[in-house]
N, C-alpha and C positions, 0 to 999 in steps of 0.2 A: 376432684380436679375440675374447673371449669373449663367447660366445653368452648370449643377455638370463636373468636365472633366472625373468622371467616373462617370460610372451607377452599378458597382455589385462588391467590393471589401472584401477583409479581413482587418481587423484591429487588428495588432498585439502589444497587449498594456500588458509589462513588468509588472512581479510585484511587482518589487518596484514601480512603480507609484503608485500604490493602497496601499502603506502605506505613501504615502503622506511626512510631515514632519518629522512623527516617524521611527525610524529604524526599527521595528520586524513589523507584523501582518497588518491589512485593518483600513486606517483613513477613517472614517465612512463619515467626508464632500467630503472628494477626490473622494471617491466613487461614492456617487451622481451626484456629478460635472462631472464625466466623463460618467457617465449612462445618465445624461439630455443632453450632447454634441451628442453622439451616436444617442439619440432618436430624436433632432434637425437636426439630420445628415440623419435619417431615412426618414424624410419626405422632401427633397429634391424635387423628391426621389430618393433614394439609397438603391438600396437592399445591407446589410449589414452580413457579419460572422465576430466575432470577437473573437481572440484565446488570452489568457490571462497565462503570465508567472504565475511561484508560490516561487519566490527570495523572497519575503516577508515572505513565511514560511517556505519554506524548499527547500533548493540547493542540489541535490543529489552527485554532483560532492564535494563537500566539505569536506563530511566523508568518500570520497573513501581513503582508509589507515587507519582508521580508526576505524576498528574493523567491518566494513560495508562495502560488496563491492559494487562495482562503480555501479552493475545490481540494487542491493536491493534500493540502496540511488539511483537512477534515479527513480526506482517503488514509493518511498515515493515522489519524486521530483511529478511526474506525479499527485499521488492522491494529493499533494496542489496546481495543476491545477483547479481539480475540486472543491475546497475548494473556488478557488477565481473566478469560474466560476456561481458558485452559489448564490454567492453574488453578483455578478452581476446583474445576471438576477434578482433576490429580485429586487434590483435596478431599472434596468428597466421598470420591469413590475409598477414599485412604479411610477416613470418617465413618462408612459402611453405608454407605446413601448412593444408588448408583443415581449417574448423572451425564446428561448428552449435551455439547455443545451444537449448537447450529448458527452458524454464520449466513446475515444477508448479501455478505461478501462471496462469493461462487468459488471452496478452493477445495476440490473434492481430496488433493490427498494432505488435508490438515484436519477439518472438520465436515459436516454435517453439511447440505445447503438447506438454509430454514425456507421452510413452506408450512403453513397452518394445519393442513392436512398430518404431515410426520410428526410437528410440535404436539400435536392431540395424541397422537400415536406415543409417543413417549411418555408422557404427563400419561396416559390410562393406562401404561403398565407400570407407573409408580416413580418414573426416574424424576429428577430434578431437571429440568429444562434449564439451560445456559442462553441466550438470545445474545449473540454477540454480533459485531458488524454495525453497531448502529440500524437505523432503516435501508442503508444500503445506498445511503443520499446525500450528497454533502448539504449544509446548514440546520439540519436538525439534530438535536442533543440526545444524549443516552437518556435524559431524561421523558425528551418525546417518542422515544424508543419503548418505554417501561408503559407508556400510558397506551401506547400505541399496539404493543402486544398482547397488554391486558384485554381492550376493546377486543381482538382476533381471537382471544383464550375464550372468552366468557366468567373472566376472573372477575370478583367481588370487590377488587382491592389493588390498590398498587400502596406498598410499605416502601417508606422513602425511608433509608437509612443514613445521617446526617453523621455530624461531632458533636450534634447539640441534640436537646431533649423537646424539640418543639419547634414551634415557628415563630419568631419574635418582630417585632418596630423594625430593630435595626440590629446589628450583630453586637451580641452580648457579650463579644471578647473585646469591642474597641468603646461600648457604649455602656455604661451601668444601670443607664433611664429606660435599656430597653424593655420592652414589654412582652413581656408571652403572652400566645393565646393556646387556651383549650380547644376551640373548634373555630373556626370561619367555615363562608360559602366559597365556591370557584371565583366567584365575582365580588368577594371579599378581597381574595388574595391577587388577582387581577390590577383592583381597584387601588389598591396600597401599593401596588409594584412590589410585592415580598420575593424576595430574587431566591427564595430557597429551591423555586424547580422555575424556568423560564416560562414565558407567556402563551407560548404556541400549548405545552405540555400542560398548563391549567385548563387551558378554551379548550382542548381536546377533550381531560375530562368532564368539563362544565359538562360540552356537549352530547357525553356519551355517561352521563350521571354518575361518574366513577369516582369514587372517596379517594382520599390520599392520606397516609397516613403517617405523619414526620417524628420520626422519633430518632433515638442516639443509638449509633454501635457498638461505641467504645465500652460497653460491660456485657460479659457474659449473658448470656442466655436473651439479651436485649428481644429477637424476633418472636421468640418464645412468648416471652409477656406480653409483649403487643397482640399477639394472638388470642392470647388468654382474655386478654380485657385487663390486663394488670400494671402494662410498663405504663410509664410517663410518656407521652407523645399527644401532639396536637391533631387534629378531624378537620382534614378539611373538603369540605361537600355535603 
């Protein structure tokens, strides 16, 4: 079996993945299926943190105009972080992977308050770390969340979990010209405007030399082979 090409990463997995074929809310098999992958992915081993969008229940950026400003709908954005961070971890712990949520959000009788110091503490007795809450800030993404907790972990990696199997031109559901790549630089994916993670969340990594690694959830064991050196997914850094 080859050995994992990392050993300590974040796994930033959208939340539309976790409503699966439905458009609104968590489809309860998808769920599982991606908590038994994590937990297969766990014993590698791979010390694992995974940060978890909240598109499936609520986009803060949507009802900015709205009669909500852009501050308040990002705060609602954040707490269905921890709405689908929590399911999660249910998940997991279901899955036999224990696992701790920690919210930058301060809500001691829901979850955890994440501090880097407790995240260490969890990840070195084996659990899977949850980073939910966003950064704790409105206008930055779950995306600059995953890059952002990586840089705090000392992770090798932040694994971007997508619909698609790479990073393309332009989106290969409306476009057939588009083009995959195998690997780009930070200032490759910068330079093209490739919208698969925002710009703050590339220059973060650029500046803290951290790889990204964009691959597809939607089939079994997806994080697994990425680890391996086996799935299909594109390098970027």
């Amino acid at each position: 079996m080859p050995e994992p090409a990392f050993r300590r990463v974040i796994v930033k997995i959208s939340g539309e993945a976790l409503s699966g074929p439905e458009s609104f809310g968590i489809h309860q098999p998808t769920l599982e299926r991606i908590a038994a992958d994590l937990a297969a992915a766990r014993a590698l081993p791979v010390t694992i943190g995974v940060v978890v969008g909240g598109g499936n229940i609520f986009r803060g950026v949507e009802v900015s105009g709205r009669g909500v400003s852009r501050t308040t709908g990002d705060t609602m954005g954040m707490l269905a972080t921890v709405m689908n961070s929590l399911a999660l971890e249910a998940a997991l712990e279901r899955a036999g992977a224990p696992a701790r949520t920690l919210s930058a959000l301060e809500m001691p009788q829901v979850c955890e308050l994440y501090t880097r110091q407790r995240a260490n503490k969890h990840l070195a007795e084996g659990r899977i770390v949850l980073f939910a809450g966003g950064t704790g800030n409105p206008y930055f993404t779950t995306d600059t969340t995953a890059v952002l907790r990586a840089a705090e972990m000392g992770c090798d990696s932040v694994l971007k979990a997508t619909n698609v199997d790479g990073v393309y031109s332009a989106d290969p559901k409306r476009d057939s010209n588009a083009k995959r790549f195998d690997a780009l630089t930070h200032q490759e994916a910068i330079a093209r405007d490739l919208r698969v993670m925002d710009m703050t969340a590339f220059a973060l990594a650029r500046e803290n030399h951290m790889p990204i690694i964009v691959f597809s959830i939607r089939d079994a064991g997806a994080v697994t082979a990425v680890l391996r050196g086996e799935g299909r997914a594109t390098r970027v850094g």
